[in-house]
Structures are given as structure tokens and as C-alpha cells.
C-alpha positions in Angstrom: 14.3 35.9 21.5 15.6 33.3 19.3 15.4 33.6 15.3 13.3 30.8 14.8 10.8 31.9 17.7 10.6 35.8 16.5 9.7 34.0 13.1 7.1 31.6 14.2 5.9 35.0 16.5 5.6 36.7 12.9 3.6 33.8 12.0 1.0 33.5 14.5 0.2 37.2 14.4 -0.2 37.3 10.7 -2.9 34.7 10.8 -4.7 36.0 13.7 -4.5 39.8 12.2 -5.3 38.1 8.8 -8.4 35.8 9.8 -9.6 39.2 11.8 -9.4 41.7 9.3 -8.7 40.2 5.9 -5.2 39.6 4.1 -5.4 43.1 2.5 -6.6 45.1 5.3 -3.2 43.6 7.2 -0.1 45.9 6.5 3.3 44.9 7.5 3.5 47.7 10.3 0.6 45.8 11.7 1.8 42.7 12.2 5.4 44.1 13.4 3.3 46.2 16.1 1.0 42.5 16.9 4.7 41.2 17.5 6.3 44.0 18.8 8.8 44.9 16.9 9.7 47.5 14.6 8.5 46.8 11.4 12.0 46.9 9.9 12.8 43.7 11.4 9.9 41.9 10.0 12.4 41.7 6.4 14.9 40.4 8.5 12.5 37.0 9.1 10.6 37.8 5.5 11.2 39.2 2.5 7.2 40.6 1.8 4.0 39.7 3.1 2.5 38.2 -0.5 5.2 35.4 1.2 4.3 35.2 4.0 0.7 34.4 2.8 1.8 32.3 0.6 4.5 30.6 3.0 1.5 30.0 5.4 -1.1 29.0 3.1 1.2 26.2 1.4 2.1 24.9 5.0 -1.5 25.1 5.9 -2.0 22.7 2.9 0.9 20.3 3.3 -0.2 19.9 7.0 -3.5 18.9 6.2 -2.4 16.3 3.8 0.0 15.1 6.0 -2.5 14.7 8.5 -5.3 13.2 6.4 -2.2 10.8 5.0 -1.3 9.7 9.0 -5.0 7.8 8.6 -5.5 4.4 8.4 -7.4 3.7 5.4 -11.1 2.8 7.0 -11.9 0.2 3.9 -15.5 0.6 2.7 -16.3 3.5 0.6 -19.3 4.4 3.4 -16.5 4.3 6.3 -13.8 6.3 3.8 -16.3 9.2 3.6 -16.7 9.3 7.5 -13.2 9.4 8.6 -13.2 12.1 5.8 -15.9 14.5 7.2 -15.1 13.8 10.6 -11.3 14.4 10.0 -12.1 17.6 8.1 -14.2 19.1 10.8 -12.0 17.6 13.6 -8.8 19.0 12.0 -10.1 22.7 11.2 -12.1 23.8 14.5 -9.0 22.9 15.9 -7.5 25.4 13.5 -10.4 27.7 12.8 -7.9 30.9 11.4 -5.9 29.0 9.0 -9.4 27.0 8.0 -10.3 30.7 7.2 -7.2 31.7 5.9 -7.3 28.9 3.4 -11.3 29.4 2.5 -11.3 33.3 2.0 -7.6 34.4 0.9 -6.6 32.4 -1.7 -7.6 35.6 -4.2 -5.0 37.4 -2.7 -2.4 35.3 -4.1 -0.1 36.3 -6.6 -0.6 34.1 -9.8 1.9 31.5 -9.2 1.5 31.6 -5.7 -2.5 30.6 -6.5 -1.5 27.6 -8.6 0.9 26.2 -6.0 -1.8 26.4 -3.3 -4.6 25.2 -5.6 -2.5 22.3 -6.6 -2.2 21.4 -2.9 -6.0 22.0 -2.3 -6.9 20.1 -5.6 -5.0 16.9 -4.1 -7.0 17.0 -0.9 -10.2 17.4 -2.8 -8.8 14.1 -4.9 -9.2 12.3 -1.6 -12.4 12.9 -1.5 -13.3 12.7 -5.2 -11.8 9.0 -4.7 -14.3 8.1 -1.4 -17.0 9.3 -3.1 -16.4 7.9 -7.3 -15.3 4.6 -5.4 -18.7 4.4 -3.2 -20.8 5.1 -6.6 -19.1 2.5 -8.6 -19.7 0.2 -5.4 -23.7 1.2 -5.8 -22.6 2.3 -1.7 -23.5 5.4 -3.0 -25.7 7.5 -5.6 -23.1 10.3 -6.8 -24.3 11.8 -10.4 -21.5 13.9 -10.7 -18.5 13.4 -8.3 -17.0 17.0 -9.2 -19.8 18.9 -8.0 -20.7 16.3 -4.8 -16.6 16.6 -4.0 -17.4 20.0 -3.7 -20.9 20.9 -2.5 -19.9 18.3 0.4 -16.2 20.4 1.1 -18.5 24.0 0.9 -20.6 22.3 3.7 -18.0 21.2 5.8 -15.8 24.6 5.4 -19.0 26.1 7.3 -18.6 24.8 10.3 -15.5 27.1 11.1 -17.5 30.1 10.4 -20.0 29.2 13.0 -18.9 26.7 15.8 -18.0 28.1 19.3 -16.3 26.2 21.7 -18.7 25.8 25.1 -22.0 26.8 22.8 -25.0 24.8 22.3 -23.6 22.1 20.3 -20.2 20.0 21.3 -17.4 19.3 18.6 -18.2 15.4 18.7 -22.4 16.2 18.3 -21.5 18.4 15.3 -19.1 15.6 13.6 -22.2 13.4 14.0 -24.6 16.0 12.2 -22.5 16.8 9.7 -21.8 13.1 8.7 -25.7 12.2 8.6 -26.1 15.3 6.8 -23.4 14.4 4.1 -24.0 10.6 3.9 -27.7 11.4 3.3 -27.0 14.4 0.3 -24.6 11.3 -1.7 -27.6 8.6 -0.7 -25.5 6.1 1.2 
């Protein structure tokens, strides 16, 4: 197995292990064993598993904002804010364990760690802080407070990970459709 593989291997267990049982439930012997190999060689691909979460959680982030930047730009504030909510739920069922990786472990991170992460998630929250103070200047939307609508509208959306099955009652593209009436009626546009 080549370097890069066993590394990505290391990876992909560590976020399944994590999004199952919790970052500090997870030890290294765990992952090694997900793997299989001994957990000696995970150091050979990492030097500590604070890093590894941290490695994953950054790329997690940079991803996303990669993504979200690959977008055209849909003009009117109204049309902004559903590319937004569609992209956001589009992009995270398709990644449901980093979606929860990124929504529940973040308190595991060491201190500097946190702040690179939060300053990550803070630009992607920007985005949306930008649809929605740009459709309450336009009267497109009634916003009061644009902090706390950026985030009661993200909490909403991070839900859907929590409960959406593939094959269950409700298709991906029905729940995109929801969700968007839900969130343009809660900002009034």
C-alpha cells in the first residue's frame, strides 16, 4: 500500500470512528485497528491525533469554501440565499461525518487549533452574513439582526445531517425545497 493511500486510509477511519463515537472516545489504537495496522505506524503518517483532528477539520473547511467559491454568484439577494441553503444542505448530506465532525468537535481542539478552524468557519458564515445584510439593505428582506439570523438559519441547516436518511420518506431535492421555504420565510423575503 502506497504512503499516500495508508494516509488517506488513516483519514477515512478517523472520521468514521470519530462521527460514531466522539473525538475523545477515539484512541489511536482504534483507528490503527479500523485500518489495520499496528498502531505504531499510525506516527509514521501522523505525528498525534489532536492533528489529525485538526488536519481534517481545517481541510473540511477549506473544502467547503472552495466549493461555495466554485459558484456562480446568483445576483439578487433572494436568489444568493438559495444557492446558499441549497448548497449547504446539498454539500453536507453528501458528507454527513465531516458535517458532524465540524458541528460537534470543534471543543476538542487545542487552543490554536480552535482559532484556525473558527477563522475558517467565521469566513463561511461571512458569506452568508453578506446574502442576508445585502437583502435587508435591499428591503428583499426583513433581517433585525444579521449576526443572530446568520446563525439561527446555519443551526437550522446543520440539522439536517443529524436526521436525513438516504431512501427515507423525504428525497434530498424535497428537503432542499423545505428547508429554503422554511429559511426565506424566518428572514421575511
Amino acid at each position: 500500500m502506497e504512503g499516500n493511500d495508508r494516509g488517506e486510509r488513516i483519514r477515512e477511519a478517523a472520521l468514521r470512528l470519530f462521527a460514531r463515537h466522539g473525538y475523545a472516545a477515539v484512541s489511536m489504537r482504534q483507528i490503527a485497528t479500523e485500518v489495520g495496522v499496528q498502531a505504531g505506524a499510525l506516527y509514521l503518517y501522523i505525528p498525534d491525533k489532536q492533528t489529525l483532528l485538526f488536519d481534517m477539520m481545517r481541510s473540511q473547511m477549506e473544502e467547503l469554501l472552495a466549493a461555495w467559491d466554485e459558484l456562480p454568484a446568483a445576483g439578487a439577494p433572494v436568489a444568493r440565499l438559495e444557492a446558499f441553503v441549497r448548497f449547504h444542505i446539498c454539500y453536507n448530506l453528501a458528507r454527513p461525518d465531516a458535517a458532524f465532525l465540524g458541528a460537534m468537535e470543534m471543543r476538542n481542539l487545542e487552543p490554536e487549533n480552535y482559532r484556525a478552524v473558527a477563522r475558517l468557519r467565521d469566513g463561511y458564515e461571512a458569506e452568508l452574513a453578506a446574502i442576508l445584510r445585502d437583502g435587508a439593505a435591499s428591503g428583499a428582506m426583513r433581517v433585525p439582526d444579521v449576526r443572530l439570523a446568520t446563525k439561527a438559519v446555519l443551526a437550522m441547516l446543520n440539522g439536517v445531517t443529524g436526521w436525513y436518511r438516504e431512501g427515507g420518506r423525504l428525497s434530498r431535492e424535497r428537503v432542499e425545497r423545505i428547508y429554503w421555504n422554511m429559511v426565506r420565510r424566518a428572514v421575511g423575503a
